[in-house]
C-alpha positions, 0 to 999 in steps of 0.5 A, spaced: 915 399 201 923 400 201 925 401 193 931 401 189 931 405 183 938 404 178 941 410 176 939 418 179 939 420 171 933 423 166 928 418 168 931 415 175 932 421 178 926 425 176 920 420 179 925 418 185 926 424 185 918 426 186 917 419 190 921 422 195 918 429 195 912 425 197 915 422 202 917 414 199 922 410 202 927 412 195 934 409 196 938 410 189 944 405 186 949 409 184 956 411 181 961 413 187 961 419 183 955 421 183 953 419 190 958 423 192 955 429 188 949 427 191 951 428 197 954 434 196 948 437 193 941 434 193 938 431 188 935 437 184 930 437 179 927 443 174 921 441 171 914 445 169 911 442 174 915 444 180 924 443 181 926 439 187 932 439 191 931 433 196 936 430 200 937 423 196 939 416 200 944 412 195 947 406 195 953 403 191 953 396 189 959 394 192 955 396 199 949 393 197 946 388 201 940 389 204 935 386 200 928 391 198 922 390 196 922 393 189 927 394 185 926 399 178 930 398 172 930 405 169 936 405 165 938 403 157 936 397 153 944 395 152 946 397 159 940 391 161 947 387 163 951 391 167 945 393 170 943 386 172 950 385 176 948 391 179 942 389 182 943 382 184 945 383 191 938 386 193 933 381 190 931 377 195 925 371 194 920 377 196 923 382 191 919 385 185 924 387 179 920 393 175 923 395 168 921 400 165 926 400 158 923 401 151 921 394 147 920 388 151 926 383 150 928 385 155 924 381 161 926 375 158 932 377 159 931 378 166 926 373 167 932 368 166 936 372 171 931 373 177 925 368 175 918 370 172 915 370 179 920 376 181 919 380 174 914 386 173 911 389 167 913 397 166 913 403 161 914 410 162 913 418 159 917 423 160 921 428 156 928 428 161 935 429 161 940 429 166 945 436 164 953 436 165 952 439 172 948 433 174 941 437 174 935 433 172 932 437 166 925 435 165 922 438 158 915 438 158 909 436 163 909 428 160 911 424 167 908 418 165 908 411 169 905 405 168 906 398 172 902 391 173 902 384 174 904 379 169 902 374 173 897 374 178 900 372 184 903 378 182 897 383 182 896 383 190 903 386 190 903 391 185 896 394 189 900 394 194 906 398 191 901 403 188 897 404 194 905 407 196 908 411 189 901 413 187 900 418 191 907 422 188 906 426 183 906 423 178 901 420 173 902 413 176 897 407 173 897 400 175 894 397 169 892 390 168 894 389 161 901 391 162 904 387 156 899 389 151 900 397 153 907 395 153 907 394 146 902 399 145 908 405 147 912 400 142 909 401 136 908 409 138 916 409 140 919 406 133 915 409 129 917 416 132 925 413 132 925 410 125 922 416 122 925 422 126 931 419 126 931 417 118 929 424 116 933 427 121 927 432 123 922 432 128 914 431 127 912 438 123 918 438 119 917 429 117 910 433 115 911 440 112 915 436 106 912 432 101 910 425 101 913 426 109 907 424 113 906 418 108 913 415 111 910 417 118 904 413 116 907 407 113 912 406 118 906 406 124 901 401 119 908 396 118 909 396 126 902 395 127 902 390 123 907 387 127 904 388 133 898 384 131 901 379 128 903 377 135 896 378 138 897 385 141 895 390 136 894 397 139 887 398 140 883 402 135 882 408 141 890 407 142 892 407 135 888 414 133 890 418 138 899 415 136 897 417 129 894 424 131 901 425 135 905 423 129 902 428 124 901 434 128 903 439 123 908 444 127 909 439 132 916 438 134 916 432 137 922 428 136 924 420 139 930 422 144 933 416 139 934 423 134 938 426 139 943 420 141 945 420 134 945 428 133 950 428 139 954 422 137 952 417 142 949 410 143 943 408 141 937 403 142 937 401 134 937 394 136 932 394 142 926 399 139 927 398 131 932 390 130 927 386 135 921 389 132 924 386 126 925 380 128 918 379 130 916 381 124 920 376 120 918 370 124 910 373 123 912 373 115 911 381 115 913 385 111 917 391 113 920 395 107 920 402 110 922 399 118 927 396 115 930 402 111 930 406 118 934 400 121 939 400 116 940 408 117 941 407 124 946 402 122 950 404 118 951 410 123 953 405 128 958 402 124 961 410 122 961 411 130 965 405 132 969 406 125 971 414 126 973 412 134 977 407 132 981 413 128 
C-alpha cells in the first residue's frame, strides 16, 4: 500500500520513520521548510531501540494529487482543521483516513469530512519529540500502534494494511474492538494529564505527597465512570494495570500535556479533559475532581493568550 503520513514530527517521523527502515511505501506531507530539510539531510531518528537516517519522500499539499491508499493523521487535536485541508487532494473513494490523535472527537469530525466508510479507528504509545534540529528524539522503548475496523467492510482492508506496516519495527496491532481501546487510552491519558498537569509533578512526586495518590485515584474512578456511563468502561485487566502506572511510586512518568504547559505552548485541554466533560454532563456524572483540573488548564490558557497580547 501507498501511505500518507501528515507531518515528519515526534509521532509521524518516528513510525514513518520505522515504516521505511522496513521497507513501506511512506511519502510524508509536509511544510516546504521541512521537505527541504529533509531532503538536505534525511530523516533521522535517536531512539533506544536503534537511530535511523533514511532517505524520506515528501510531498507539500500544494503538489499533492495522487490519490493513496492510507492516509495517517498523526498530528494535535486542534490543528485537526488545518489538517483536514491538507489532506483532501489524496482522498480518493478507495482511500482509508487513519487518526491516531488523543480523545475521540475527532472522527466525527472526520466522519463529516470524508465519510464513515473512509475513517478508521487508531491510537498510539510513544514518548517523542521533534528537537530544534529537526532530530526525532524518541524518549523510552514505548512505540506503540494500534488500527481497526469500525465498520466491517472495513476489516478486510485493515488486514491488508497490517499484513504491510506490521512487519516494521514497531509494536503494531490490528484490534477488533478499536473504539473501546480508544477510550481504554483515554481514560489512562486524562487521568495522567489532569493530574500531572494539576500538581505540576510527574508520577512519583503526585504519590510521594500526602493525599496525592488519592487525586490520582479519583481522578482515574471519575473518568472511568465516564467511560462506562457511555458503554465502553475500561476492562478489569485494563484498568489494573492504568492504576498500577499512575501510582508507581518514583515513577516519572508525566503526560506530554505537563510539558506543553511548562514550556509555554498550546495544549490539547479541550480535547482530552473538556469532551470528557461534556460526555460525562450528558451521562449525569459527577466530576469535582476532572472538573478542577480543566478549570486549571484553563485559566493557564487565558493567562497564555492575555501575556501574548501584552
Amino acid at each position: 500500500m501507498n501511505i500518507l503520513i501528515l507531518g515528519a514530527g515526534a509521532t509521524g517521523g518516528y513510525f514513518g520513520g520505522r515504516m521505511l527502515e522496513a521497507g513501506c511505501d511512506v511519502t510524508f506531507l509536509v511544510r516546504p521548510a521541512r521537505a527541504e530539510a529533509l531532503r538536505a539531510h534525511g530523516l533521522v531518528v535517536e531512539s533506544p531501540l536503534g537511530d535511523i537516517r533514511i532517505p524520506a519522500p515528501t510531498v507539500t499539499s500544494e503538489a499533492l494529487t495522487t490519490p493513496w491508499d492510507v492516509v495517517v493523521l498523526a498530528c494535535k487535536a486542534f490543528d485537526l482543521e488545518n489538517a483536514i485541508d491538507a489532506i483532501r487532494g489524496a482522498v480518493a473513494p478507495h482511500t482509508r483516513v487513519l487518526p491516531v490523535l488523543n480523545g475521540l472527537a475527532h472522527l466525527d469530525r472526520l466522519d463529516e469530512a470524508f465519510g464513515s466508510e473512509r475513517v478508521l479507528g487508531g491510537l498510539c504509545a510513544i514518548a517523542a519529540t521533534l528537537r530544534s534540529d529537526g532530530v526525532v528524539k524518541h524518549l523510552n522503548r514505548a512505540h506503540t500502534f494500534t488500527f481497526g475496523h469500525r465498520q466491517d467492510d472495513q476489516l478486510r482492508f485493515c488486514e491488508v494494511l497490517f499484513a504491510d506496516i506490521g512487519r516494521a519495527g514497531i509494536d503494531c496491532k490490528r484490534s477488533d474492538a478499536i473504539l473501546l481501546e480508544m477510550w481504554e487510552k483515554w481514560v489512562m491519558l486524562a487521568t495522567l494529564a489532569a493530574s500531572t498537569c494539576l500538581m505540576r509533578a510527574p508520577v512519583g512526586d503526585i504519590v510521594a505527597a500526602p493525599g496525592g495518590e488519592t487525586v490520582i485515584t479519583t481522578l482515574l474512578d471519575e473518568i472511568q465512570a465516564i467511560a462506562e456511563a457511555n458503554g465502553n468502561a475500561a476492562r478489569p485487566h485494563v484498568l489494573t494495570r492504568i492504576r498500577a502506572m499512575l501510582t508507581e511510586a518514583g515513577s516519572g512518568l508525566a503526560a506530554s500535556m505537563m510539558r506543553d504547559v511548562e514550556s509555554g505552548n498550546r495544549t490539547e485541554a479541550d480535547h482530552i479533559i473538556g469532551d470528557l466533560l461534556n460526555r460525562g454532563r450528558e451521562k449525569g456524572v459527577a466530576t469535582p475532581y476532572l472538573r478542577i483540573a480543566y478549570a486549571h488548564l484553563k485559566a493557564y490558557e487565558a493567562r497564555r493568550a492575555r501575556e501574548a497580547q501584552a
